[in-house]
N, C-alpha and C positions, 0 to 999 in steps of 0.2 A: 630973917626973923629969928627972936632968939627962942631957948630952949620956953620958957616962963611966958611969953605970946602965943604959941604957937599951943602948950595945953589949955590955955585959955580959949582961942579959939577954938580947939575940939572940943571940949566941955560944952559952952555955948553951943557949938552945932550939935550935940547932942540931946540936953535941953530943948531947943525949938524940936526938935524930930521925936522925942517922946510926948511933948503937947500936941504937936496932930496925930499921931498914932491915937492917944487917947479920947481927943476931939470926935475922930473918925470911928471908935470905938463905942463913944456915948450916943452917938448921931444913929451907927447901927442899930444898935441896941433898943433904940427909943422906936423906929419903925418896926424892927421885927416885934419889942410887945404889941404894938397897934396892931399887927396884923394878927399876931395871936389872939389878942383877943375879937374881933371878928371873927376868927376864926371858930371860936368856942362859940357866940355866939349863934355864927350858921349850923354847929351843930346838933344846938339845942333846938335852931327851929328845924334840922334838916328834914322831921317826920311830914309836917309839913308840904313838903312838894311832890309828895304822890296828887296833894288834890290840888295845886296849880295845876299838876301837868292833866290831871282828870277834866278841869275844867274848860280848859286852853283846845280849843282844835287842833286834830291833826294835821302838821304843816311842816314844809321843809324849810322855809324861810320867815321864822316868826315876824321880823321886819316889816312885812308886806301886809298885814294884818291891820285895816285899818278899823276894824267893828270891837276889838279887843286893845286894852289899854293892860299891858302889866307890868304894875312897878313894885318898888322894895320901900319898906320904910329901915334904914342902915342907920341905927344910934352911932352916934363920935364918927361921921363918916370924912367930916375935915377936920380931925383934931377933940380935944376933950369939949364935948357938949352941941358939936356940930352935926346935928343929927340930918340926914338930907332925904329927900323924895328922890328915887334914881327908879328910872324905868329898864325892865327887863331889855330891852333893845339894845342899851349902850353896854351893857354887862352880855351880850353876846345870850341873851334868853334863858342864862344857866344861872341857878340859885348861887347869888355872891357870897365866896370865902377868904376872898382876900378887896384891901381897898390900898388906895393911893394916899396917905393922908396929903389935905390940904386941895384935892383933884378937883372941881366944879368943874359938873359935868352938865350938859343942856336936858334940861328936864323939861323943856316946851313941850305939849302934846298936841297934833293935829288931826282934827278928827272932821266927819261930815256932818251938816245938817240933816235931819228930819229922819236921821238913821238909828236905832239903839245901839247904844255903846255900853258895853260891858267891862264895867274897870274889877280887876283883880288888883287887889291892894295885901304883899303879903311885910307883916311888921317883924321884923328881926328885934324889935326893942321890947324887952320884958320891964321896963319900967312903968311904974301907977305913978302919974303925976297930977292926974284930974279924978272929980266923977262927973260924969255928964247924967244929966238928963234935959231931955228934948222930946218933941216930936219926928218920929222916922220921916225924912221930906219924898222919900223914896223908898220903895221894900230894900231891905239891905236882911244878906247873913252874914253872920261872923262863923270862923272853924277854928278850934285849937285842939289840941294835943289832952285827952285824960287818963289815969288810970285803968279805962275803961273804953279806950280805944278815941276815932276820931268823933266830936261832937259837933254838931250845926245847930246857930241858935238865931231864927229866922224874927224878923220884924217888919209886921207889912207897913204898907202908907199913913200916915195917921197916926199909929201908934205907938202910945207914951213908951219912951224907955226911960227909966228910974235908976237912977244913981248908978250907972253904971260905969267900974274902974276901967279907964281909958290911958292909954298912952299919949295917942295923938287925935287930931281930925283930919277929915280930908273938905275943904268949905269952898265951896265956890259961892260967893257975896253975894255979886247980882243977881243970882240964881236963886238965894235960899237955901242953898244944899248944903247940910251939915252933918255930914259922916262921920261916927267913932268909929276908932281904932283902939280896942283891947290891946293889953301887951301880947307880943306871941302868939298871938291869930292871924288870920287872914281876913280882908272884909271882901265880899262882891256885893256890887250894885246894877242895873243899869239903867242909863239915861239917854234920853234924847234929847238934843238939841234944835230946837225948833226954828234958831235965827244964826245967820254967821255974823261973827264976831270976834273977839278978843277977850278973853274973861280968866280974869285973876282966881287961881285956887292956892289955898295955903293952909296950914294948920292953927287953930286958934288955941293951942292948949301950950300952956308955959311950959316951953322946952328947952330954953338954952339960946346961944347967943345965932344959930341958925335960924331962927322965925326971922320971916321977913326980908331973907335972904333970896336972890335969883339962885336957881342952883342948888340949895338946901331945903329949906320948908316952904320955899314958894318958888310959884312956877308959872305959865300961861296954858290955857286950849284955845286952840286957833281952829274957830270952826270952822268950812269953808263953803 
């Protein structure tokens, strides 16, 4: 090979090797911001989980807890606008500060009949995309974070809630049940299931390309 091939081919192999270095550089880069921001995220709501854990019985293997449902509501949690329903179980019971983008995780719940089930629903997403108003189908509270310490803002059965700015819902169809979720609160409710079955819950509030989604804003309770 002569002297004029031979810097041609080093050029070239140097060319291809500064494009994946920089490939591999963009690719980084794009995950660690996702997890950064999650990350700011969990710390805005992290005042928050004194009253998970207040609410939550004392337990060594939350897993095992079938009378207790607690999940996260995680904005962008596959990517920009993938907002998903993720239950404390698969996150290992501990308030989420880092995600996988793109990860669909099984957000099926299974629960018992004829039992009260207590769902802790806590929302990482500060965004207003709806107002709701409805009738409570269930006593529900919401908790958030004020200048003024922590707030509880209760609603028995029956009763109108008015226009209130929401993030998300928690809806289960056949059932009736239709839950807001404030941004940056926490919602509990509970219920009982009176027949086993199979029953679709999802969010109805215009969120992003996640509604409708197995794995993101929609999920199943497998009641048994």
């Amino acid at each position: 090979m002569n002297n004029r091939a031979f810097l041609g081919v080093a050029v070239l192999t140097l060319v291809v090797a500064s494009a994946s270095l920089a490939q591999t550089f963009l690719l980084t880069q794009t995950v660690n911001d996702q997890n950064r921001h999650i990350d700011q995220l969990a710390s805005q709501f992290g005042g928050l989980a004194g009253i998970v854990s207040s609410l939550m019985p004392t337990q060594n293997t939350p897993t095992t807890q079938s009378n207790v449902v607690q999940m996260y509501v995680i904005p962008d949690f596959g990517g920009g606008g993938y907002d998903a329903f993720i239950l404390a179980d698969s996150l290992g019971g501990k308030v989420p500060n880092a995600s996988s983008p793109g990860t669909v995780l099984n957000n099926n719940i299974t629960v018992t009949h004829g039992v009260p089930i207590k769902f802790v629903i806590s929302n990482l997403d500060d965004a207003v995309l709806q107002n709701f108003t409805g009738k409570a189908p269930v006593p529900f509270t919401y908790y958030n974070n004020t200048d003024s310490g922590q707030m509880a803002v209760q609603y028995n059965q029956g009763e109108t809630v008015p226009e209130l700015a929401i993030s998300h819902t928690l809806t289960i169809p056949d059932l009736q049940v239709n839950i807001p979720i404030p941004p940056s609160t926490m919602v509990v409710f509970t219920y009982t299931f009176s027949s086993p079955g199979v029953y679709l819950y999802l969010c109805t509030t215009p969120c992003g390309p996640g509604m409708g989604l197995n794995g993101y804003m929609q999920g199943y309770i497998i009641v048994t």
